[in-house]
N, C-alpha and C positions, 0 to 999 in steps of 0.2 A: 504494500500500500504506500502511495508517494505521500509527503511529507503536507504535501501542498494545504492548505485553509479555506471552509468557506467564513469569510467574514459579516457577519451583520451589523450593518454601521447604520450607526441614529446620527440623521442631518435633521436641519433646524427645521423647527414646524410654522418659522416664518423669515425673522432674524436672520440674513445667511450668519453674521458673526457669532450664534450661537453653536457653530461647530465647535468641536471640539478639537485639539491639539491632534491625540491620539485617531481619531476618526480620517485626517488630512493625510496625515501617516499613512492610515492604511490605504487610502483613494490611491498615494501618490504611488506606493508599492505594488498596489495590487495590479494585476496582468489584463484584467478584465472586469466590468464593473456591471452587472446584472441589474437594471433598473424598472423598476414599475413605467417607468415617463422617461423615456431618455431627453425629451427635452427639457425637463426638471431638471434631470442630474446636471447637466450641458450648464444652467446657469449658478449650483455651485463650482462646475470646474473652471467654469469664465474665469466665478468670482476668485478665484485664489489661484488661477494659472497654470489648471492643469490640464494635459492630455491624455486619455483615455480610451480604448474600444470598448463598447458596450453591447449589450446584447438586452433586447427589450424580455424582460422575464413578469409574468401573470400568471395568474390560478389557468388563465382561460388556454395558454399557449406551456403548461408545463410539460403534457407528453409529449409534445414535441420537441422541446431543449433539454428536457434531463438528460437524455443518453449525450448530447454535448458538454454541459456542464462537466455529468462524471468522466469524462473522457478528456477535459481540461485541467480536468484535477489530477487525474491520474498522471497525466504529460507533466507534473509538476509546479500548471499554473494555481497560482493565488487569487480568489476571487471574490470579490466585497460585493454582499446583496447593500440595495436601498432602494427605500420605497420613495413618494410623490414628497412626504415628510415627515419628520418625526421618527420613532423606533418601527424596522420592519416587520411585521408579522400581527402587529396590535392594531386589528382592523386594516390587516394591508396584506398584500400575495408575500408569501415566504412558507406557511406550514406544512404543505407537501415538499416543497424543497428540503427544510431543512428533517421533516421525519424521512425521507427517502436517503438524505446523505450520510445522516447519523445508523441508518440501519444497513447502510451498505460498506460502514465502517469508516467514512470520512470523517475529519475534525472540522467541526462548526464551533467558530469564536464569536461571542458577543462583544461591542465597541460599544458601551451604552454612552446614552445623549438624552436631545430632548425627548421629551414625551407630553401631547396635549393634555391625556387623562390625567400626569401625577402634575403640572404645571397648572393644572384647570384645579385640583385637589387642594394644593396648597397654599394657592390664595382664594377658596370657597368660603372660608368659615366655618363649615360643619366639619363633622369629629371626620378624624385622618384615622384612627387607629384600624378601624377595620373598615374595609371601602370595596364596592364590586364594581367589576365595569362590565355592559352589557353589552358593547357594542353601538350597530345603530336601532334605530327603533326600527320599527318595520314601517312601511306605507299605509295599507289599508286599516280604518278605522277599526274594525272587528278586533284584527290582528293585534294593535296597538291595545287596546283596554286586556285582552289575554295577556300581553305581553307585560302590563304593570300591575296586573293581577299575581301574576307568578312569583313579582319582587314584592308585594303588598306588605310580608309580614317578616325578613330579610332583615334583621338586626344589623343593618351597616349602613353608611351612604351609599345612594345608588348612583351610579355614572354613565351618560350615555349620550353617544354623537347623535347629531343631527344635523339636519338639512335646512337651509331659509326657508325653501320654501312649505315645511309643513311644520315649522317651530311653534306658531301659535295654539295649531290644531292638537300637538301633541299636549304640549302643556295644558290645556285645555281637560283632554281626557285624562291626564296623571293626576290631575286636578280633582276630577269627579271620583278615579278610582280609589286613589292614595288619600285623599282630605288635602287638607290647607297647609300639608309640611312646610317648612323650610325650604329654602330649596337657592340655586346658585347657577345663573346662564353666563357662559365665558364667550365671549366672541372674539375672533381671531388674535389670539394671545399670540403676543410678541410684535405682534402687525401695527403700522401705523396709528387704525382705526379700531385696535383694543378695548373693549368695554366690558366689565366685568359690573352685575345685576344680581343683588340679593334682597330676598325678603319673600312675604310665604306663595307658595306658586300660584295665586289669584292676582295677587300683587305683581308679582314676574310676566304671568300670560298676559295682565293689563297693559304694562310698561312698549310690552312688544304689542298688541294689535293696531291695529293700523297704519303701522308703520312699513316703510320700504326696505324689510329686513334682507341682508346679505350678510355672503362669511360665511367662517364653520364656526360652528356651534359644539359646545361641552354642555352639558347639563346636569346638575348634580342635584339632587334630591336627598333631604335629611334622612332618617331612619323614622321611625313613627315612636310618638313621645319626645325627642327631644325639643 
């Protein structure tokens, strides 16, 4: 088995300067840099002057590139996943990569960085100690009330991306199903037009309806009783 790495490097989830030292290191080293968006990558390599081959790697194109991948690795190339932003695999294409490379006895290194969820976490206000993150919500209305029924009675903060354009709706129905929590909307953290929105999710769905909302969105919801 060759020596070679895959690497997962966390790039900024806005900020390019919120890379990290170690993460530039590995871009600069690595052989090949497997990206969700090569045009994402493309403008951290601008930003810091690097050159690179890429290879566009997705959930949706992975039986087609694994057998390249491991056949780059084996040749001895060094290869750093990254996703559009932030850490890859936390709501991003990487987990069949890296469960197929680890069972076929390759070394997968983690580069950790940012990340929306624990960045949206600890400037929330609600308790840090124990925290789930769920992903995205789902679309349809049905699906969504099932979906915060499931967390309804989940002794922790609950954490979950979302979309502009169904932010209100959502909040809306966690609204009806959950009560009047606490709760914490992060919009584009790091990003020029950062706003971070607390107080109980009545008050949160208000602030936002009507408005021409954009951005990604975090959304954190208390536990029930605090």
């Amino acid at each position: 088995m060759s020596d070679a790495k895959l690497y997962i490097v966390s790039t900024p989830i806005g900020n390019l300067k919120d890379i990290t030292l170690r993460a530039l290191d590995v871009l600069k080293d690595a052989d090949c840099i497997l990206s969700e968006d090569t045009r994402e990558t493309d403008k951290i390599l601008k930003k810091y002057n690097l050159t690179k081959p890429q290879i566009s790697y997705r959930d949706q194109n992975h039986e087609r590139v694994i057998s390249q991948i491991k056949q780059m690795l084996q040749n001895g190339k060094n290869l750093a996943l990254v996703s559009d932003s932030g850490t890859p695999l936390i709501s991003d294409p990487g987990f069949k990569l890296v469960r197929d490379l680890a069972a076929s006895g390759f070394e997968v290194e983690s580069i950790p960085g940012p990340s929306a969820v624990i960045a949206a976490l600890s400037i929330s206000g609600l308790p840090s100690d124990s925290f789930l993150f769920a992903g995205f919500i789902p679309k349809a209305d049905a699906q969504r009330e099932k979906f915060f029924s499931k967390y309804k009675d989940i002794d922790a903060t609950l954490i979950f991306y979302e979309s502009p354009f169904r932010l209100v709706k959502s909040l809306d129905i966690a609204f009806k199903v959950l009560g009047d929590r606490k709760a914490c909307v992060c919009n584009d953290i790091t990003k020029l037009h950062e706003e971070v929105v607390r107080g109980e999710l009545s008050n949160v769905r208000d602030y936002y309806s009507g408005k021409n909302v954009r951005g990604e969105f975090v959304v954190l919801i208390a536990k029930k009783g605090f």
